[in-house]
SENUNU-608267 format. One record per residue (C-alpha): y, z negated, x. Coordinates in steps of 0.1 Angstrom, whole numbers, plus 5000, padded with zeros to 4 digits. Layout:
% SENUNU-608267
YZX
...
This chain:
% SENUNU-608267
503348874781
504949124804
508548974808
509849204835
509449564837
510849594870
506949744884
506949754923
503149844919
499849874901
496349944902
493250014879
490249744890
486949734865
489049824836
491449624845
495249734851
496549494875
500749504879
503149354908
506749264899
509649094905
508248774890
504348774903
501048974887
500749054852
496949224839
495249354805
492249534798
492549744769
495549894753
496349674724
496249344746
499049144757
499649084795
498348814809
500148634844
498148634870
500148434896
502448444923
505648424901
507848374928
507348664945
508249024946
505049164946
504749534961
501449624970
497949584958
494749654969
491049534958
488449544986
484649414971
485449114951
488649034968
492649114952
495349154975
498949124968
501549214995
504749054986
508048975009
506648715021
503148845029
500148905018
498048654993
494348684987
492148584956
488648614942
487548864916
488048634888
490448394903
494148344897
494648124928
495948294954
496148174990
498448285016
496148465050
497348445083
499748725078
503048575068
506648595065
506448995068
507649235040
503949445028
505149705019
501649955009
498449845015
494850085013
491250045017
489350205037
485250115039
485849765051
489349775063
492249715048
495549855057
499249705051
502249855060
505349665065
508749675081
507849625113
504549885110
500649845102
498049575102
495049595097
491849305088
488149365084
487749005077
489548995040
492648855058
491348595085
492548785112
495349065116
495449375142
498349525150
498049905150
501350115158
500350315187
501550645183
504150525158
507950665161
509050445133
507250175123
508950095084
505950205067
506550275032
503050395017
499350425027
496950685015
493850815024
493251165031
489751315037
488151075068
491650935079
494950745067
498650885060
501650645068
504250735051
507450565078
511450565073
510850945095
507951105084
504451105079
501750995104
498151075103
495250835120
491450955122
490050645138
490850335116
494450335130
493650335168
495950525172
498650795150
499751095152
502851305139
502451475106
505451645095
508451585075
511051485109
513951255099
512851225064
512350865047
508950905032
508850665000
505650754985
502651024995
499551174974
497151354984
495651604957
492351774969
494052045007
497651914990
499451635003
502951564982
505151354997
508451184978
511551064999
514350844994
517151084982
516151374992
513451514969
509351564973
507551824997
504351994992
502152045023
499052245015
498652345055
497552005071
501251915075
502352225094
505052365063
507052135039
508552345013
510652144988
């Protein structure tokens, strides 16, 4: 079973709730069934993503890779960095660490570093909005239209983003001690 409800992060897969804690990946399918482990019990897992067939779990000590029905899990090329949000995006997917985003079309073979336009580069969450990305950074948000080529300045100055949604023109944003903001004008007013 589930035995540690410390959840760093979840996700919904083919009927299939997938969580990350403090002591690895825990899943069920329906309701009434008990948690099953899924691996990595030695890490802190904080981020997951599913791209195709393909699970990622973004831990402190990087990111880990398995197949659909798989509970192996193999460490890619990106290591010894804290993931701290991770998001798909057609085929790309996107982690943000401490030390700001990476990015691999190649399910975790190769890593691109992608912080230009970055002012702070702890990124603490990763969500898509319309035909781009938000990046949620220990100062504000950041918006990037082109895959992460490059990022530009969204609003909320000096505030430690922890968490961002985007409902339909509304993008809510949550922050570390000092409450969430609303944007419904493309980032240009952040009432409280």
């Amino acid at each position: 079973g589930l035995n540690n409800t410390f959840i760093r992060s979840f996700i919904s897969n083919n009927n299939m709730m997938i969580v990350g804690t403090d002591v690895g990946l825990f899943s069920k399918v329906n309701p009434g069934d008990d948690w099953s482990h899924l691996g990595l019990g030695k890490f802190h897992v904080g981020a997951l993503a599913v791209k195709g067939v393909y699970k990622f779990a973004g831990t402190w000590n990087g990111v880990f890779v398995s197949e659909e029905n798989d509970t192996s899990w193999v460490l890619t090329g990106f290591k010894n960095n804290n993931a701290r949000a991770m998001v798909v995006k057609g085929t790309i997917l996107f982690t943000g660490t401490q030390n700001g985003v990476y990015l691999t079309s190649d399910n975790g073979n190769n890593w691109k570093f992608s912080n230009k336009g970055l002012t702070n580069t702890i990124i603490t969450s990763l969500t898509l909005k319309e035909s781009g990305i938000l990046a949620g950074t220990g100062s504000g948000l950041f918006y990037s239209d082109n895959n992460g080529g490059s990022w530009s300045y969204y609003g909320l100055a000096n505030k430690p983003v922890s968490t961002v949604i985007v409902n339909g023109n509304s993008v809510v944003a949550g922050t570390f001690g000092i409450g969430i903001f609303r944007s419904d004008d493309d980032g240009k007013t952040w009432p409280q």
